[in-house]
Every structure is written in structure tokens, then in C-alpha cells.
C-alpha positions as CSV (number, residue, x, y, z in Angstrom):
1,X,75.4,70.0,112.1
2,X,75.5,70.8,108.3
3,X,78.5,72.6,106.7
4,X,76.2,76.1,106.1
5,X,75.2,75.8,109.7
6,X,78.5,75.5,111.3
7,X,80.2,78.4,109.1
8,X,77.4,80.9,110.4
9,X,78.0,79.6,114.1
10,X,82.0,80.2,113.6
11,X,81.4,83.2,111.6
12,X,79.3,84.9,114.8
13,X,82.5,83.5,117.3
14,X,84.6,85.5,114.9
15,X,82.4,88.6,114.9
16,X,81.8,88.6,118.9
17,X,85.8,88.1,118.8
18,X,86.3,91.0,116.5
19,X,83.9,93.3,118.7
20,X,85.7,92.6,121.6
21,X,89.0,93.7,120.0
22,X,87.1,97.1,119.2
23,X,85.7,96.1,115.7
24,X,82.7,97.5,115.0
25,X,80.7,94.8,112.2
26,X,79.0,96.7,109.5
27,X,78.1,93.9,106.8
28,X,78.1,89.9,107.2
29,X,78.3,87.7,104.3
30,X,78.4,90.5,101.4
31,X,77.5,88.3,98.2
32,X,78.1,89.7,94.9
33,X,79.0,87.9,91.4
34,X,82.8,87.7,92.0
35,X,82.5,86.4,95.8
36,X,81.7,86.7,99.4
37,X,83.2,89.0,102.4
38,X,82.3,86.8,105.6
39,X,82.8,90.1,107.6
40,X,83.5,94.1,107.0
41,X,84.0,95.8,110.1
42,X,85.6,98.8,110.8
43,X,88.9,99.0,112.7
44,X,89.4,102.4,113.9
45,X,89.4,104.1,110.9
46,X,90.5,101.5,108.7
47,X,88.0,99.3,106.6
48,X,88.5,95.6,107.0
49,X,87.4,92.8,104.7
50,X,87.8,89.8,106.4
51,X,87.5,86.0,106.1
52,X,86.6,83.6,108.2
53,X,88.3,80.0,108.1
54,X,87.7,77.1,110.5
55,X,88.9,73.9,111.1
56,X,88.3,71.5,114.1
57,X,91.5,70.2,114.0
58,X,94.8,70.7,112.2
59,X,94.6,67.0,110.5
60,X,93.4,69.0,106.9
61,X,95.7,71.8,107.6
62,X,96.0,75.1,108.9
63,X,92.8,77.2,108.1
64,X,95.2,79.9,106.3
65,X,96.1,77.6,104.1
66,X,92.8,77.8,102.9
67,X,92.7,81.0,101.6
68,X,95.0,81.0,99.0
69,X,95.8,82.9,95.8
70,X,92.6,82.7,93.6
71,X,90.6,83.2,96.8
72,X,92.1,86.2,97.4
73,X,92.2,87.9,94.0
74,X,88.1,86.6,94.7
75,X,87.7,88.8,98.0
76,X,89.5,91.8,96.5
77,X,87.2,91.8,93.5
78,X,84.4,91.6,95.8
79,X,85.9,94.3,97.9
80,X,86.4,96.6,94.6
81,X,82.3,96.1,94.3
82,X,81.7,96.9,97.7
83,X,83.7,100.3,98.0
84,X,81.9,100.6,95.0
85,X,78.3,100.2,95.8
86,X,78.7,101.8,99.1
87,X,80.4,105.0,97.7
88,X,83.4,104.7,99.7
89,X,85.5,107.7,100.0
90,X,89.6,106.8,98.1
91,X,91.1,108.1,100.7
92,X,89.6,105.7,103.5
93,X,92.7,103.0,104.3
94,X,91.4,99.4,104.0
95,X,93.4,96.1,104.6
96,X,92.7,92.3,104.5
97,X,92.0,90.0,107.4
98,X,91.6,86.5,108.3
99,X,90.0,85.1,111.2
100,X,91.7,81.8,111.7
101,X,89.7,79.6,114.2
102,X,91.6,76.1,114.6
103,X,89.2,74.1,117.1
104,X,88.8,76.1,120.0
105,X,91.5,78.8,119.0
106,X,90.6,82.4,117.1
107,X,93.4,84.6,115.9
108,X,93.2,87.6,114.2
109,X,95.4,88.4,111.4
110,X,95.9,91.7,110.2
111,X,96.9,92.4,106.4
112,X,96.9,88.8,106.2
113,X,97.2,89.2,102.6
114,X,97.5,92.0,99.8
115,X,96.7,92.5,95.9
């Protein structure tokens, strides 16, 4: 299985995950020039941008470590756009996530990170 093909699958294992802890999906894979939001989902009433990391095993590290400074000052840019485009109201409460699946293991993190 190619790299592009196993992110999709994982990314899907993390949004069934997500809408089993009461997520509901709105967007996958939001592109714009500054980078890509594997998954925006609402939370209640809070509007999460989240990202997705997998790694079969722990032998090239923990997938958190993969998402590291630059790659979040990437997501929040792309989150700026978003809220943006969409018109989102400023008082709507937002946060950063990071699905984490390590082989056969998913964990959520909430506010994983912040800008």
C-alpha cells in the first residue's frame, strides 16, 4: 500500500474514532496555500482542527513527535484561512488536536498544541 493510500485509510480510522467520541466531521483534508487540516469536526461547541499522525510502530518515534513547531505554525495559518473562508463567527472557541495512531492504538489529544 502507497504512502497516500495508507494516510486516507488511517485518516478515516481517526474520523470513525472521533464520531464515536461525539465529533461530528465537517471538512477532510482542507488544502490551502499555507497547509492541510486532515480533519475539522466539531466538538460540542468547540471547532477542532485536527491532525492525524500514524506510525506502525514506535521504531521512528512517537507520531507526536511528528508534528512539531513549523508544522504547527502551518495548521494554524491554514486554520486562520479556513475561519476565514467559512465566515466563522470570533466568538466560536476553537482548539488543536492530534489524533495519534501508533499501530493499532488511537488517542485523542485535546489542545495538543497552541499558537
Amino acid at each position: 500500500m502507497n504512502k497516500r493510500t495508507l494516510g486516507k485509510e488511517k485518516e478515516s480510522l481517526a474520523a470513525s474514532f472521533l464520531t464515536e467520541q461525539g465529533f461530528r466531521i465537517i471538512e477532510r483534508n482542507f488544502r490551502c496555500r499555507a497547509a492541510e487540516i486532515d480533519l475539522i469536526a466539531w466538538d460540542g461547541n468547540i471547532l477542532s482542527f485536527i491532525e492525524v499522525k500514524y506510525r506502525s510502530s514506535s521504531r521512528c518515534g512517537d507520531p507526536l513527535e511528528a508534528v512539531g513547531a513549523n508544522k504547527q505554525r502551518k495548521i494554524y495559518e491554514a486554520a486562520l484561512f479556513y475561519i476565514a473562508k467559512k465566515g466563522v463567527a470570533s466568538d466560536t472557541q476553537m482548539r488543536f488536536d492530534v489524533v495519534s495512531i501508533l499501530g493499532d492504538d488511537i488517542t485523542l489529544i485535546k489542545n495538543a498544541f497552541f499558537v
